[in-house]
C-alpha positions as CSV (number, residue, x, y, z in Angstrom):
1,X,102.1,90.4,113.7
2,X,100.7,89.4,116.7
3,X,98.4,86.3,117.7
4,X,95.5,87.7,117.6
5,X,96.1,89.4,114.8
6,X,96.8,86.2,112.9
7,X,94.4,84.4,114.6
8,X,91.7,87.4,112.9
9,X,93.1,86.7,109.8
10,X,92.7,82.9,110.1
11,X,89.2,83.4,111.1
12,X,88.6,85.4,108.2
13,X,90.1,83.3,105.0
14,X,87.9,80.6,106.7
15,X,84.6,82.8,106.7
16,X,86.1,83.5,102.8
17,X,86.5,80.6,102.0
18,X,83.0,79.2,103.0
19,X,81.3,82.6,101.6
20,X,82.7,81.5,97.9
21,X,81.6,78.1,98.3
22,X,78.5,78.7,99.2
23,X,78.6,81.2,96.0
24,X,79.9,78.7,93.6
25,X,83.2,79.0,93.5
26,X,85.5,76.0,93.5
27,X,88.4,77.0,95.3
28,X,91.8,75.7,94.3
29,X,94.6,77.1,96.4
30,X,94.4,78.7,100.0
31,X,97.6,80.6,101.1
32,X,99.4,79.9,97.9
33,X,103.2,81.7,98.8
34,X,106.4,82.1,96.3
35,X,109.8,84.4,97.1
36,X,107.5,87.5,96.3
37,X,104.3,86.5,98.7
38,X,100.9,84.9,99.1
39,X,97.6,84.9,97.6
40,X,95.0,84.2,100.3
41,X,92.7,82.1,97.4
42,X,92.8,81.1,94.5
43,X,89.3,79.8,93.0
44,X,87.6,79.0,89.4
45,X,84.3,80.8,89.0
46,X,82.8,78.8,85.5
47,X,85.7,79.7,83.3
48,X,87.1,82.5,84.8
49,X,90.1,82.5,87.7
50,X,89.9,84.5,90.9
51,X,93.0,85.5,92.4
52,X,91.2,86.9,96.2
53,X,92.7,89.1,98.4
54,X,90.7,88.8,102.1
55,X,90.8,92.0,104.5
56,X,89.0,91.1,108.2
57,X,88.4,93.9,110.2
58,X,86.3,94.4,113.9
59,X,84.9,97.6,112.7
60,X,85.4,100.5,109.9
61,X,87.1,102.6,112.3
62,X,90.1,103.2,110.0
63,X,88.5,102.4,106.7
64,X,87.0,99.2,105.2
65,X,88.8,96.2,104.5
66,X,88.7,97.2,100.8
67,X,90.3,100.6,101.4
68,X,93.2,98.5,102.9
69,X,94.1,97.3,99.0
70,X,95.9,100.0,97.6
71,X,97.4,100.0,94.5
72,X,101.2,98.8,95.3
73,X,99.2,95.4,97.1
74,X,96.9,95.3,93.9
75,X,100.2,95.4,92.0
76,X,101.5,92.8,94.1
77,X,98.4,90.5,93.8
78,X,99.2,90.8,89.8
79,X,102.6,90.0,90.2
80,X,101.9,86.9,92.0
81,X,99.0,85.5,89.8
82,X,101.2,86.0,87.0
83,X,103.9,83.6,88.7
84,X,101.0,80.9,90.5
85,X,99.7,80.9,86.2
86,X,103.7,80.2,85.2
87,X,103.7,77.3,88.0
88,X,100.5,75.7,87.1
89,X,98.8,73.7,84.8
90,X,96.1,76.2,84.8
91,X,94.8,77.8,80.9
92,X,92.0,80.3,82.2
93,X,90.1,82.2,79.6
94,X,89.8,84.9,81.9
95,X,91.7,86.1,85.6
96,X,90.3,88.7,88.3
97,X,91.4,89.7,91.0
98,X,88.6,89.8,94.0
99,X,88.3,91.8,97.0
100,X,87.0,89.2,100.2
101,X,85.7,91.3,102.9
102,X,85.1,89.9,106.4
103,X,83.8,91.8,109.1
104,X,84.1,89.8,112.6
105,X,81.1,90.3,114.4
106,X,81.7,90.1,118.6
107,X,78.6,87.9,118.6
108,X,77.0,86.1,116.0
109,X,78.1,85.2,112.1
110,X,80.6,87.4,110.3
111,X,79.1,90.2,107.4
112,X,81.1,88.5,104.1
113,X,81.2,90.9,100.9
114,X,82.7,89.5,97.9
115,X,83.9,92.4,95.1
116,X,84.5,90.7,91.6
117,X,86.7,92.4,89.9
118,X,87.9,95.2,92.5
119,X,91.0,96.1,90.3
């Protein structure tokens, strides 16, 4: 992955991050990485655990961010919330797993939508 590639991505679980914040969300883990990968956050919304997978993009030009998580990602994202739950302390009543989509403006604020429950 290049730089700026990474730094996009950086720049965009920071605009996440700040977006769920400012929704309520009390984020708990940022980047949380085992054998099998990462989840990009991990945040309690009341009673109910968010796993979030973020997707930045400059434009739609090859689909939205959404479109990017596709089912073998999804299955991934599963995967590890199962193993982060099996680490932790954490009991939730309830897990989701989020869709986080940033779009980087060239001037201005990023466009943030947040998809509860996405899959």
């Amino acid at each position: 992955m290049t730089t700026a590639r990474q730094a996009l991505g950086a720049y965009g679980e920071r605009c996440a991050v700040r977006h769920l914040i400012e929704a309520g969300l009390r984020v708990v883990a940022r980047n949380w990485r085992c054998a099998d990968g990462e989840v990009d956050i991990i945040a309690w919304e009341g009673d109910v655990l968010a796993f979030c997978e973020v997707k930045t993009r400059r434009s739609d030009a090859f689909g939205t961010p959404a479109e990017a998580v596709v089912g073998t990602k999804a299955r991934r994202l599963r995967r590890l919330a199962a193993e982060w739950l099996r680490s932790t302390d954490a009991h939730p009543e309830q897990v989701r797993f989020d869709v986080v989509e940033v779009y980087a403006a060239r001037a201005g604020a990023a466009r943030v939508e947040h998809t509860r429950s996405a899959f």
